[in-house]
KOLMAR-934149 format. One record per residue (C-alpha): x, y, z; residue number from 1. Coordinates in Angstrom, 2 decimals, always signed. Example, Ala and Ser with C-alpha at 12.3 -4.5 7.8 and 13.67 -1.06 7.14 Angstrom:
! residues 2
xx yy zz kevex
+12.30 -4.50 +7.80 1
+13.67 -1.06 +7.14 2
! end
This chain:
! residues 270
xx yy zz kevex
+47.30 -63.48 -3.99 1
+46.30 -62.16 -7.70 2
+44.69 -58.59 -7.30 3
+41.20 -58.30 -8.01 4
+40.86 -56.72 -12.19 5
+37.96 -54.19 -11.44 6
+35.98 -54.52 -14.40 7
+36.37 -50.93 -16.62 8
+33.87 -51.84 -19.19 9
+30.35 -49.58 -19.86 10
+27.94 -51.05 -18.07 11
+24.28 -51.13 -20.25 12
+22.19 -48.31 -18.76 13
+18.15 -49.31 -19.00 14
+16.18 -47.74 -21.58 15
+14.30 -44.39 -20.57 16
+10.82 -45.08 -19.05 17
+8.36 -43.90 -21.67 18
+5.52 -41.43 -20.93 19
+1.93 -43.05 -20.44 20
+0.79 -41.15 -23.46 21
+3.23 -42.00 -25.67 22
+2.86 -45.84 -25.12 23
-0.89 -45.47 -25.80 24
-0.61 -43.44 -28.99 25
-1.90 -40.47 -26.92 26
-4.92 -42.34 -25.85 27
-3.53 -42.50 -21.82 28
-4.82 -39.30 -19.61 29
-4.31 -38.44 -15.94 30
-7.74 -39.29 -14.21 31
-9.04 -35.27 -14.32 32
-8.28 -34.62 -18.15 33
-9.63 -38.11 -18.97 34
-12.91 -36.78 -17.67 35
-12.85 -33.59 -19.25 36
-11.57 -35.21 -22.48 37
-14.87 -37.81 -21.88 38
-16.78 -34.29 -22.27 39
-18.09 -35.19 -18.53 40
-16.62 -31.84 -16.66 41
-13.69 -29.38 -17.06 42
-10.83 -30.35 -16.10 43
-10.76 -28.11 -12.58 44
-14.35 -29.84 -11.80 45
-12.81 -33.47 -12.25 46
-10.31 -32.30 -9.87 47
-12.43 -31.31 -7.14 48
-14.48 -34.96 -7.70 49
-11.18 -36.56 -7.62 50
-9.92 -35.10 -4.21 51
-13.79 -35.59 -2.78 52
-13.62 -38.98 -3.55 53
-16.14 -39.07 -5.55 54
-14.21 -40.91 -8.89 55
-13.66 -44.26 -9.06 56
-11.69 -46.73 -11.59 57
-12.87 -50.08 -12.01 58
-14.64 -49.61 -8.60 59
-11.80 -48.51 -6.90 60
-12.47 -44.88 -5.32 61
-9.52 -43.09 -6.84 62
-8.04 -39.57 -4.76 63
-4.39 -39.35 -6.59 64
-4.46 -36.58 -9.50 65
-1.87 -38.74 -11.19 66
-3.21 -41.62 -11.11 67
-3.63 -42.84 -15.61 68
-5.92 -43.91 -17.30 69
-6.68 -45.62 -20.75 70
-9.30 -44.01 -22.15 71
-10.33 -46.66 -24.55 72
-11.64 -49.30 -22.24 73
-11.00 -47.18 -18.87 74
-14.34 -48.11 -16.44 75
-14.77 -44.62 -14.85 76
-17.74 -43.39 -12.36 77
-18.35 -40.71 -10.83 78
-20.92 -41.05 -7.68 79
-21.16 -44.81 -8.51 80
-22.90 -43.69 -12.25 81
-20.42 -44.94 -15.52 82
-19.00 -42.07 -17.36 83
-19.72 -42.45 -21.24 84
-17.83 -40.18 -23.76 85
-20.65 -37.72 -25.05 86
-20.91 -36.75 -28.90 87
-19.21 -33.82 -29.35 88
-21.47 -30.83 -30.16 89
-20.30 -27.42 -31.51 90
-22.73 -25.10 -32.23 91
-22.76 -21.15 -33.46 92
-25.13 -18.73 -32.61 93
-25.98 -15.03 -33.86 94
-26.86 -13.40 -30.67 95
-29.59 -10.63 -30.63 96
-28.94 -7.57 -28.56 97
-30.43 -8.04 -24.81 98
-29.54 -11.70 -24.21 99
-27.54 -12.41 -21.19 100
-24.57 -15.17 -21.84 101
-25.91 -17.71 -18.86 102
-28.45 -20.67 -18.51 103
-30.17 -19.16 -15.45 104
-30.13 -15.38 -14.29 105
-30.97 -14.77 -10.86 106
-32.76 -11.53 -12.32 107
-34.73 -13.40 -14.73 108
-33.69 -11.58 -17.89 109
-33.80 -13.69 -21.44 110
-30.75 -15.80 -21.99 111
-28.71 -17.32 -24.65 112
-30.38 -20.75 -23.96 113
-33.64 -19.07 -24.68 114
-32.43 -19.32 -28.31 115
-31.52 -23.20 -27.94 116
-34.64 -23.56 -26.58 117
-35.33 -26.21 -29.11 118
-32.00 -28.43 -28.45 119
-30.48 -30.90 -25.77 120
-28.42 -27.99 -24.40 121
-27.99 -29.65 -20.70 122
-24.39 -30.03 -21.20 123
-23.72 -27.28 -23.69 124
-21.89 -24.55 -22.04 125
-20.91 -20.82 -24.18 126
-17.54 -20.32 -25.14 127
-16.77 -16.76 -23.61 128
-19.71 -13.79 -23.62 129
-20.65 -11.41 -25.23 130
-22.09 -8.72 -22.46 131
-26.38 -8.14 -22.91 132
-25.60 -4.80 -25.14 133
-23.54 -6.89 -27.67 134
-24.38 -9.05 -30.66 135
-22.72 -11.80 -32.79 136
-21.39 -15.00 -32.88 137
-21.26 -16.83 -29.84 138
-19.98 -20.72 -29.84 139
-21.20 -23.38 -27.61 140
-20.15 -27.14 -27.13 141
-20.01 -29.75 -25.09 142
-16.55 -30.04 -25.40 143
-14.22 -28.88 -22.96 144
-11.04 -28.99 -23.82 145
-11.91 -27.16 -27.33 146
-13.31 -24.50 -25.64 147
-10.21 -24.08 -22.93 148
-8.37 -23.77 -26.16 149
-10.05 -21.30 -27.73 150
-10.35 -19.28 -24.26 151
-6.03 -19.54 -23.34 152
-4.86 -16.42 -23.79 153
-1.75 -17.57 -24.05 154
-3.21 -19.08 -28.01 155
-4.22 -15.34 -28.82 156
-6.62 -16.48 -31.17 157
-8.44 -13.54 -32.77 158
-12.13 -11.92 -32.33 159
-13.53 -9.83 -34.93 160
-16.06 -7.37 -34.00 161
-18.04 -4.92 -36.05 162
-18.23 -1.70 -33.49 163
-20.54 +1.66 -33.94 164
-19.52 +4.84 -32.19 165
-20.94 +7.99 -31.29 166
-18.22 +10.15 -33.26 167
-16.43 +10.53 -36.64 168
-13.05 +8.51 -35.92 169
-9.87 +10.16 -36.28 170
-6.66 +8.51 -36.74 171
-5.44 +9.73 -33.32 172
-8.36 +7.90 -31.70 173
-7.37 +4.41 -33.39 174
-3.68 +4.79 -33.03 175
-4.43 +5.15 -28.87 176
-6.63 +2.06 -29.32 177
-3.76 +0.04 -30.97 178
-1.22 +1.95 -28.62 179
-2.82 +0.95 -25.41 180
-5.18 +2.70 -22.86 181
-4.87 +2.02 -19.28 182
-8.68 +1.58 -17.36 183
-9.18 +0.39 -13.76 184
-5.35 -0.67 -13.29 185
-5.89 -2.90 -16.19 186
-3.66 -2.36 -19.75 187
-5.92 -2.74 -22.66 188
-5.45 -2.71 -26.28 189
-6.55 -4.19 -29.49 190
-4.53 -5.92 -32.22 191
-5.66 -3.37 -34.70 192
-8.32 -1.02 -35.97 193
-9.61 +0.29 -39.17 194
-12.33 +2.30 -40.01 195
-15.08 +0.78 -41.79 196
-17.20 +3.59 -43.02 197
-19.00 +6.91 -41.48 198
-22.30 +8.98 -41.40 199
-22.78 +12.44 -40.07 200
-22.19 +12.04 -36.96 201
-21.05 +8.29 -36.14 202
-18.62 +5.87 -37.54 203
-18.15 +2.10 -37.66 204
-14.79 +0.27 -36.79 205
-13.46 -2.97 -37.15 206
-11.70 -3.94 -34.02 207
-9.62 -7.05 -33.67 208
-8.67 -8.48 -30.10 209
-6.08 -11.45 -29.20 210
-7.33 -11.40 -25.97 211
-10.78 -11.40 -24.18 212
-10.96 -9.11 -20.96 213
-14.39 -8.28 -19.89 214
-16.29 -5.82 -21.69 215
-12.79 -5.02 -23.26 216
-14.04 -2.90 -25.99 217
-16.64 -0.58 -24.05 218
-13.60 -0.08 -21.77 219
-11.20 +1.43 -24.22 220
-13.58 +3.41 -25.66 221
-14.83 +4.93 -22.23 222
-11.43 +5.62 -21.49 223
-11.46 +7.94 -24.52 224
-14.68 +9.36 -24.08 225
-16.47 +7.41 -26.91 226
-19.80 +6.07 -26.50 227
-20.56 +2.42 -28.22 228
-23.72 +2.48 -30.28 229
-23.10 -1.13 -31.29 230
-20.97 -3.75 -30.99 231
-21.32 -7.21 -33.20 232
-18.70 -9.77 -33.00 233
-18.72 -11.22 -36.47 234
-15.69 -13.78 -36.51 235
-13.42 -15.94 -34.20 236
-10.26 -16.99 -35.43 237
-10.67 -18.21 -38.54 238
-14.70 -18.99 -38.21 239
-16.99 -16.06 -40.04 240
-20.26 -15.60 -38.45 241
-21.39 -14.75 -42.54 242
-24.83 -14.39 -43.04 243
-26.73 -16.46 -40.33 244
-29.38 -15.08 -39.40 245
-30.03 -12.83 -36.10 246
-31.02 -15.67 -32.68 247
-30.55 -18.56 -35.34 248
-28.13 -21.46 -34.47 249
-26.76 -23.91 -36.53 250
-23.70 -26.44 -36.15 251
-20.51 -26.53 -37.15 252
-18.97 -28.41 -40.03 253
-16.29 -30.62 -39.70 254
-14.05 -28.40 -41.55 255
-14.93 -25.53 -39.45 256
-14.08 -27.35 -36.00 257
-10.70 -28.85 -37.57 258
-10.03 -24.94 -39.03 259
-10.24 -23.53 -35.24 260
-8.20 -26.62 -34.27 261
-5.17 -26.19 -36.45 262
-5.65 -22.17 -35.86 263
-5.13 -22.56 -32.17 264
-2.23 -25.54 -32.67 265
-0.49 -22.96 -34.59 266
-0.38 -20.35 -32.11 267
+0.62 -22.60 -29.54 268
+3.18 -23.69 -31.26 269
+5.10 -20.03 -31.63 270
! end
């Protein structure tokens, strides 16, 4: 009987399945960024209203995290009420001095809002804080994902302030700033400091940061003994606060949103 000729030849392997996004020119999300890309929620919130049950797709109650979407014709609801993509706001504000960065304190002490008084700001949230002492440009918008960017410390994008002290700096005090101070089991230093100018009996620094701990500044200067007289944030990234004036607001331009966008793309991307 002829032996069986087992058949040596390369069998065609199937082609690699392709990632949702790429198939959809990025336009496919899982169903918790596709809300917070739809300006609805953050992306943490969506999750909790996925795994409450509270999402649906096409009026299908949806719990699975990975469950995609197509966010050009996807038919999402949360609570039984359509989600519609918002128009993305982004707004910058010069903060005065004694404004709390919150829409409602439980203390009842003026807030940020107070200053968007006259906007829709029901879905505008800040971008970071600046503590009631401090002063400068604060961003909001309702768009989340922009303002997660901005926030990752792993982008390191920079913050500018403007910062008065109680003493004539010394070159010792802004090398240990650079260097590092330890406060409260927490390492803390800036990205660099330079002396601005000096009185008397005070002096003003310019204090970069590439990352945002709270009350970061005050901190390292407490450590050293230095009182803060004032502290005015005056750019992020690559976004001047220039010469709007003091509890005024205004929008951002196009060019200004897509500057902070390539800004934080390029950090990512080293």
């Amino acid at each position: 009987m002829p032996r069986e000729r087992k058949d040596t030849r390369r069998q065609p392997q199937p082609a690699p399945a392709r990632k949702p996004e790429a198939s959809q020119g990025g336009k496919r999300a899982t169903i918790a960024r596709a809300l917070s890309k739809l300006g609805y929620c953050s992306r943490t919130q969506a999750e909790e209203l996925v795994i409450a049950g509270r999402v649906s797709l096409a009026g299908r109650i949806v719990r699975d995290l990975q469950t995609w979407v197509d966010l050009s014709d996807a038919a999402i609801a949360v609570d039984g009420k359509p989600v519609i993509a918002e128009q993305r706001v982004y707004l910058m504000l010069n903060k005065p001095r004694g404004l709390v960065t919150t829409r409602h304190d439980p203390e009842g002490r003026p807030t940020v809002f107070d200053c968007l008084k006259d906007l829709d700001h029901s879905h505008l949230s800040p971008v970071g804080r600046l503590d009631k002492a401090s002063e400068g440009l604060l961003l909001f918008t309702n768009d989340t994902e922009f303002a997660q960017s901005l926030l990752d410390p792993e982008t390191h994008v920079p913050k500018t302030y403007h910062v008065q002290i109680d003493r004539i700096a010394t070159d010792e005090m802004l090398q240990a700033l650079t260097a590092g101070i330890r406060h409260d089991g927490e390492f803390l230093h800036a990205e660099s400091v330079t002396k601005l100018r000096e009185g008397d009996r005070n002096s003003w620094l310019e204090i970069v940061l590439d990352e945002g701990r709270n009350r970061q500044i005050r901190r390292m200067l407490e450590a050293l003994d230095i009182a803060t007289l004032r502290l005015l944030r005056v750019s992020i990234g690559n976004l001047p606060l220039g010469d709007l004036e003091k509890g005024a607001v205004r929008a951002l331009t196009d060019k200004e949103v897509e500057g902070l966008r390539s800004l934080v793309a390029a950090k990512t991307a080293k």
